[in-house]
C-alpha positions as CSV (number, residue, x, y, z in Angstrom):
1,X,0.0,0.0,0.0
2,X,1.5,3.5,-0.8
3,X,0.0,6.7,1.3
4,X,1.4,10.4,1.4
5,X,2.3,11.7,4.6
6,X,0.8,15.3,5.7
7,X,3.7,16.9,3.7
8,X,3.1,14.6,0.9
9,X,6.3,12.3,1.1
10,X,5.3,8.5,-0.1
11,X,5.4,6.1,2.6
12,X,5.1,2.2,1.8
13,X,3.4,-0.7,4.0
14,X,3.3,-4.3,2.8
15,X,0.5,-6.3,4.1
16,X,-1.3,-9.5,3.2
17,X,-5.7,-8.7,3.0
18,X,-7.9,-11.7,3.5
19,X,-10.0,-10.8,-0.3
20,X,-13.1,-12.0,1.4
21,X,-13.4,-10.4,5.0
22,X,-11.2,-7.9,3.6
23,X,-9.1,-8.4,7.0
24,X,-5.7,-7.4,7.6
25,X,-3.6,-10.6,8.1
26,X,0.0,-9.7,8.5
27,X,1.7,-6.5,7.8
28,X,5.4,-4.9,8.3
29,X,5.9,-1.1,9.2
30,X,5.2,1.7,6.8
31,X,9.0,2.4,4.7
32,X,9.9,5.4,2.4
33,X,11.0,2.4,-0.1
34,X,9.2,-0.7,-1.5
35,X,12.5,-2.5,-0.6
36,X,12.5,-1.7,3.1
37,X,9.3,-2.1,3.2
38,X,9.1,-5.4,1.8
39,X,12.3,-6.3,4.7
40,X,9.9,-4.7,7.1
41,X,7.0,-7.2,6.5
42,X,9.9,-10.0,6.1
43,X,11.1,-9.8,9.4
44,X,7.5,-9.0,11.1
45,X,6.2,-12.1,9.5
46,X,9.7,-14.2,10.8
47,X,9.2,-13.6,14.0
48,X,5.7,-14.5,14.1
């Protein structure tokens, strides 16, 4: 997912979204870079 900030910087969250219930499963911190992002949701998900 992509969102601007108040000052309109891009900030990135990866997540995984149940398509039925429309329910957040897993998701890592928000990143200013797709990369980190992705590393952020890596890690969250690892040390479920």
């Amino acid at each position: 997912m992509v969102k601007q900030d108040a000052s309109g910087n891009s900030t990135v969250q990866a997540l995984v979204v149940d398509t039925e219930g429309h329910q957040t499963i897993a998701y890592g911190d928000a990143a200013t870079s797709l990369k980190k992002a992705v590393l952020n949701f890596a890690e969250e998900v690892k040390g479920s």
